[in-house]
ChimeraX commands (.cxc) that place a marker at each C-alpha (Angstrom):
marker #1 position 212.18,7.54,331.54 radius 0.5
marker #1 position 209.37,7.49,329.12 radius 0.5
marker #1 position 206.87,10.20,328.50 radius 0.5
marker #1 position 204.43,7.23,329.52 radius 0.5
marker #1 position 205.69,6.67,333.12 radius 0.5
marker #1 position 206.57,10.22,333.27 radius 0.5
marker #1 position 202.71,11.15,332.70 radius 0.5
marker #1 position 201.99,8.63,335.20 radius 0.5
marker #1 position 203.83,9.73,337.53 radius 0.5
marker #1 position 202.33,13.32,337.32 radius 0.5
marker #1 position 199.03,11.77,337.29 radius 0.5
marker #1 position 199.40,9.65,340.62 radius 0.5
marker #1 position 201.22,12.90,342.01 radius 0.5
marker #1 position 200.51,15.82,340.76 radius 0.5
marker #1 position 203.06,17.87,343.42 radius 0.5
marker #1 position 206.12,16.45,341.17 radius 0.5
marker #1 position 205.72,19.13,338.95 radius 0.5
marker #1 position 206.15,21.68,341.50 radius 0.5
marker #1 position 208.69,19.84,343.20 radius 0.5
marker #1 position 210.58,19.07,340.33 radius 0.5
marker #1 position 210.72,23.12,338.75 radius 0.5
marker #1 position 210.99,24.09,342.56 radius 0.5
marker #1 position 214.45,21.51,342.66 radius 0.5
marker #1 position 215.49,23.18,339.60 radius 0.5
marker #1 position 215.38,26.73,340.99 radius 0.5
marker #1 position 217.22,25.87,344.20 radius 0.5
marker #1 position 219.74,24.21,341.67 radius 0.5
marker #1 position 219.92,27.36,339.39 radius 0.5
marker #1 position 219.93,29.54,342.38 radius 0.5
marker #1 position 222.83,27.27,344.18 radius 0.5
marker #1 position 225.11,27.22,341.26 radius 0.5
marker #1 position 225.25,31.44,340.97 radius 0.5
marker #1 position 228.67,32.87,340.96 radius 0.5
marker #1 position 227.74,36.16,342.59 radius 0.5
marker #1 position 225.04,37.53,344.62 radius 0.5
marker #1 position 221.88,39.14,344.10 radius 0.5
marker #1 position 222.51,42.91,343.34 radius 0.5
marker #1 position 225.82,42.43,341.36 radius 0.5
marker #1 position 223.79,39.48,339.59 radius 0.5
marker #1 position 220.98,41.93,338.52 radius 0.5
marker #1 position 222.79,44.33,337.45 radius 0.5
marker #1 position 225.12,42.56,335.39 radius 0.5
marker #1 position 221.96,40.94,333.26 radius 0.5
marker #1 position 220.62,44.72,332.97 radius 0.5
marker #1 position 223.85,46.37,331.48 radius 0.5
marker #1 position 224.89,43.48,329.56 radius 0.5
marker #1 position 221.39,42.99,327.84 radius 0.5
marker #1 position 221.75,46.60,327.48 radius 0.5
marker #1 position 225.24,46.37,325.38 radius 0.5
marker #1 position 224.22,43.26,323.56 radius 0.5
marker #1 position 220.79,45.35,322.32 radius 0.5
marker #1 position 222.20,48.48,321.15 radius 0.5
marker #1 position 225.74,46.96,319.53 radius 0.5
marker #1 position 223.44,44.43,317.48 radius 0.5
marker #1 position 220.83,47.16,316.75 radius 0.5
marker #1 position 223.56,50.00,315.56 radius 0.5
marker #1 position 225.75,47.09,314.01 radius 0.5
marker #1 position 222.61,45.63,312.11 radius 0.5
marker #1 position 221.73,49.00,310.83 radius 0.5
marker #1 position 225.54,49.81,309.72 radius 0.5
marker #1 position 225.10,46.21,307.73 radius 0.5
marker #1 position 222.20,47.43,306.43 radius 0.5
marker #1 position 222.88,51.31,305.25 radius 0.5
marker #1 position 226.27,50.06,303.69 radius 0.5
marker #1 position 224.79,46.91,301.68 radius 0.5
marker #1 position 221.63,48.89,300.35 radius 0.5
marker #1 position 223.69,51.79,299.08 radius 0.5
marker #1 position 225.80,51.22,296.29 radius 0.5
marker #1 position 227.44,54.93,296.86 radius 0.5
marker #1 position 228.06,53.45,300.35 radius 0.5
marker #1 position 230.08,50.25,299.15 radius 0.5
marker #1 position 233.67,52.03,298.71 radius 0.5
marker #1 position 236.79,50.29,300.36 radius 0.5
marker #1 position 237.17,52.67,303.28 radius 0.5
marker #1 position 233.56,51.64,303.96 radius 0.5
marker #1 position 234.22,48.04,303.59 radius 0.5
marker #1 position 236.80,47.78,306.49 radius 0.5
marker #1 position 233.54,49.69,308.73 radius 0.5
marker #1 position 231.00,47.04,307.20 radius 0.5
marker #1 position 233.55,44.03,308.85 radius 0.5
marker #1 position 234.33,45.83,311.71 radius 0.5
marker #1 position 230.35,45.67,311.90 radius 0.5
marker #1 position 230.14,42.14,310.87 radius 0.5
marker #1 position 232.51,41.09,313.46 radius 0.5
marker #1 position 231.14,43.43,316.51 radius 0.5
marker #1 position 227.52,42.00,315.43 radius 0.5
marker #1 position 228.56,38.43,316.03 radius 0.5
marker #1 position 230.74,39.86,319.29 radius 0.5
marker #1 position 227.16,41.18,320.48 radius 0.5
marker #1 position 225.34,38.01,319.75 radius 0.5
marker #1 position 227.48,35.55,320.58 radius 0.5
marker #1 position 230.72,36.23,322.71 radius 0.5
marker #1 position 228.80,38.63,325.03 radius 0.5
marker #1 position 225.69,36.33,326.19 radius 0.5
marker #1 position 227.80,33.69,326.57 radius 0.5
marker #1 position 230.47,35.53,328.61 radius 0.5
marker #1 position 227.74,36.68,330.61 radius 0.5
marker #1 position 226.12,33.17,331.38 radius 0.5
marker #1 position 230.22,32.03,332.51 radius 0.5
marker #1 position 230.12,35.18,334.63 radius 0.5
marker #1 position 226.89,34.19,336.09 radius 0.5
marker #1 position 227.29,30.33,336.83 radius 0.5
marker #1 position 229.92,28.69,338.59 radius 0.5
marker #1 position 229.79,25.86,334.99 radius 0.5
marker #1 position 230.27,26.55,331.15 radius 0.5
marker #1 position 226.59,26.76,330.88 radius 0.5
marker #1 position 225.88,24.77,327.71 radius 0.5
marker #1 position 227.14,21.83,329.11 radius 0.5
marker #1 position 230.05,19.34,328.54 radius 0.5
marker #1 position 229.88,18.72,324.70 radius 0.5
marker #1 position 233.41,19.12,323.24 radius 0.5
marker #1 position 232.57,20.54,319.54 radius 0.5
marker #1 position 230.45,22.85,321.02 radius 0.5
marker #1 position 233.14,24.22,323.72 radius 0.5
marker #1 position 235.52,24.37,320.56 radius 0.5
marker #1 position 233.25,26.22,317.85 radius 0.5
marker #1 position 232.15,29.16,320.44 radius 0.5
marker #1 position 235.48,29.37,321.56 radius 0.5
marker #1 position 237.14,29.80,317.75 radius 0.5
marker #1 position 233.43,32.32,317.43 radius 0.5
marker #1 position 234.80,34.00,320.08 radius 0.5
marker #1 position 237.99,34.24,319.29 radius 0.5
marker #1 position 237.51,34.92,315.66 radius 0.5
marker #1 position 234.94,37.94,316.36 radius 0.5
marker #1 position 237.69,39.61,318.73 radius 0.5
marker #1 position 240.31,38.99,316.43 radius 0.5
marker #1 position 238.86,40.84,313.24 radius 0.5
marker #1 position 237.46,43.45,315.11 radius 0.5
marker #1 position 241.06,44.65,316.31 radius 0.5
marker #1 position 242.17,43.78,312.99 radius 0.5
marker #1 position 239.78,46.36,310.95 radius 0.5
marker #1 position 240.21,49.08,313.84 radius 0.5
marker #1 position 243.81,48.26,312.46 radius 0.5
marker #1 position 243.06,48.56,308.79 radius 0.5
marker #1 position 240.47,51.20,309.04 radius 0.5
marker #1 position 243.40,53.57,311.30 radius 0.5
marker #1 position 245.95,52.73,308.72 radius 0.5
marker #1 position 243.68,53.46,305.73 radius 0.5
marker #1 position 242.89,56.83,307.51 radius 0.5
marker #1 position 247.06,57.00,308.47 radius 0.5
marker #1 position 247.72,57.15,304.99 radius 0.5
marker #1 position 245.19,59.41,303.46 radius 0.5
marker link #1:1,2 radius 0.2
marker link #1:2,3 radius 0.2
marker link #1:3,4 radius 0.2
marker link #1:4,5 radius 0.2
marker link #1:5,6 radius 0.2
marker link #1:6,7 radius 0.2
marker link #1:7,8 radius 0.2
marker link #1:8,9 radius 0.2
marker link #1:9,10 radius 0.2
marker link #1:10,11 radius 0.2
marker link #1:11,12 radius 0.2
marker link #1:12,13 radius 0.2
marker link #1:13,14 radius 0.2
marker link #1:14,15 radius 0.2
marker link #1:15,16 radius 0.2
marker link #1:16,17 radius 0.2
marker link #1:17,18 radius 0.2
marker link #1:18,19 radius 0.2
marker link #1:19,20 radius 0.2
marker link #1:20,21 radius 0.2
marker link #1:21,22 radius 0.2
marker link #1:22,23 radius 0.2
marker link #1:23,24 radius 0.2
marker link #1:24,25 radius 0.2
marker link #1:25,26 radius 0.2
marker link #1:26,27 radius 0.2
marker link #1:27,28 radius 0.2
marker link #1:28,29 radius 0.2
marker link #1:29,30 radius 0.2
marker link #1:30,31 radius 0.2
marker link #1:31,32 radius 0.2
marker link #1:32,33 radius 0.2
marker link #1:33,34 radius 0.2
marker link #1:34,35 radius 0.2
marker link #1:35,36 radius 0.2
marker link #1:36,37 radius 0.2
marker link #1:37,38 radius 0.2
marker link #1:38,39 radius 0.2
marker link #1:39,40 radius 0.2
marker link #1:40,41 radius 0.2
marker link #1:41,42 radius 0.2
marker link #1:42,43 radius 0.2
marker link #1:43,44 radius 0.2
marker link #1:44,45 radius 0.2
marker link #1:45,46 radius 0.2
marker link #1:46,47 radius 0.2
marker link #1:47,48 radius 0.2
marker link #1:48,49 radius 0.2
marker link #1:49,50 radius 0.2
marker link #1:50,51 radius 0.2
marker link #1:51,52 radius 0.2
marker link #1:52,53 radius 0.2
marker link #1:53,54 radius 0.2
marker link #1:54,55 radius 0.2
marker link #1:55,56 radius 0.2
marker link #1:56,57 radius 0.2
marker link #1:57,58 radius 0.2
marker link #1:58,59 radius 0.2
marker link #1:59,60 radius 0.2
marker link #1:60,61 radius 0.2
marker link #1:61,62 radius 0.2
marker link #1:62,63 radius 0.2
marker link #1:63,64 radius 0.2
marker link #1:64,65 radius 0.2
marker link #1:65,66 radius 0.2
marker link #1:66,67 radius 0.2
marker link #1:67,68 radius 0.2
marker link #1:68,69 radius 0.2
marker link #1:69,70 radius 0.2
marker link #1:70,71 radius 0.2
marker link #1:71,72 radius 0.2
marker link #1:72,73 radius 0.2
marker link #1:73,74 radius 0.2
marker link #1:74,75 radius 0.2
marker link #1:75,76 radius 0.2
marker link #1:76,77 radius 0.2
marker link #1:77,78 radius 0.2
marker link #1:78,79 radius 0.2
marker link #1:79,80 radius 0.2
marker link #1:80,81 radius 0.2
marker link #1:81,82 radius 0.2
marker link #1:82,83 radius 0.2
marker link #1:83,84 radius 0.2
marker link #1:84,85 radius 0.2
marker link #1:85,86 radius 0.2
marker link #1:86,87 radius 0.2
marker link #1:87,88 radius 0.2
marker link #1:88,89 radius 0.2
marker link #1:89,90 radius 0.2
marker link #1:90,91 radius 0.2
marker link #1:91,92 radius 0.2
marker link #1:92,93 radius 0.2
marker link #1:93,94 radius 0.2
marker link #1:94,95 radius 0.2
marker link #1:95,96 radius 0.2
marker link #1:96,97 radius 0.2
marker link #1:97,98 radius 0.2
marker link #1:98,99 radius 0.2
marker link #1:99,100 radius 0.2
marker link #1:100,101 radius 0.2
marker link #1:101,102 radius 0.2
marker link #1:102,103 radius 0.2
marker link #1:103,104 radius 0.2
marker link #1:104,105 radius 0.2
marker link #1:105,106 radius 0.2
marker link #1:106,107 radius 0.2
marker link #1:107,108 radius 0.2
marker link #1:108,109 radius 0.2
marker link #1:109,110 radius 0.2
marker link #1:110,111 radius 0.2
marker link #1:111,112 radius 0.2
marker link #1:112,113 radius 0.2
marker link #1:113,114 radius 0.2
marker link #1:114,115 radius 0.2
marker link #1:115,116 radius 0.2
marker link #1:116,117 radius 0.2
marker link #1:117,118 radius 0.2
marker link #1:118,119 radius 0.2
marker link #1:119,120 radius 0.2
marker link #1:120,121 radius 0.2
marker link #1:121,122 radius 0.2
marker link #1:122,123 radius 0.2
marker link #1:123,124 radius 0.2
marker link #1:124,125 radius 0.2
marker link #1:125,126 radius 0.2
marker link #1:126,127 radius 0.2
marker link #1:127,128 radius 0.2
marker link #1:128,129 radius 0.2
marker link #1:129,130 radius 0.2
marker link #1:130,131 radius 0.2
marker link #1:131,132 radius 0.2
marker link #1:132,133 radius 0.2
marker link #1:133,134 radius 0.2
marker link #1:134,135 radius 0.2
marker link #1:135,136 radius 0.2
marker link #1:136,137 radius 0.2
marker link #1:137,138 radius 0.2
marker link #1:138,139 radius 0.2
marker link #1:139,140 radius 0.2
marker link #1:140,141 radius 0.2
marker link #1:141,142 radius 0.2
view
């Protein structure tokens, strides 16, 4: 449809708009994996987690890379446990939440997309156990 017949169409009836956003919150309401109070209060304690990790994470990045007394190897394997938990916060978590959420993988059926948040995902869990590893080890032998 064209953005010319689509204006007509609004034009000749201007209801479709409401109709059309009031189809697509019966649709997003229809296609919810859980009910209303668990719903809620999943979005409020997972926005909550996903804030404060990628506000403490962000400012770990940032006190370790601005001081150069800060940038010794110990504090290296905390600056990629950071890196890893910041991309954990921004990307594994809101998109575990939206799978939680919907009943569908909620950005939709494109294969290379599917694959690249997956590896993200995987990736950002797998080097965060690995510098708890390194970072226990380093402390092990010290």
């Amino acid at each position: 449809m064209s953005n010319d017949s689509l204006y007509k169409e609004v034009v000749n009836d201007p209801d479709k708009i409401f109709n059309e956003s009031n189809s697509l919150l019966e649709k997003y309401v229809q296609n919810r994996a859980i009910d209303e109070p668990a719903y809620t209060i999943l979005i409020v304690m997972y926005s909550v987690l996903i804030i404060m990790g990628a506000l403490g994470n962000t400012l770990v990045i940032i006190s370790v890379v601005r001081k150069p007394a800060m940038r010794t190897p110990r504090n290296m394997f905390i600056l990629n446990l950071a890196v890893s938990d910041l991309l954990l916060c921004t990307v594994t978590m809101p998109l575990t939440l939206m799978e939680i959420l919907t009943k569908y993988f909620p950005l939709g059926n494109n294969e290379f997309i599917c694959k690249i948040i997956g590896t993200l995902q995987a990736m950002s869990t797998f080097v965060s156990t690995i510098s708890i590893t390194a970072i226990a080890l380093d402390r092990y032998q010290v």
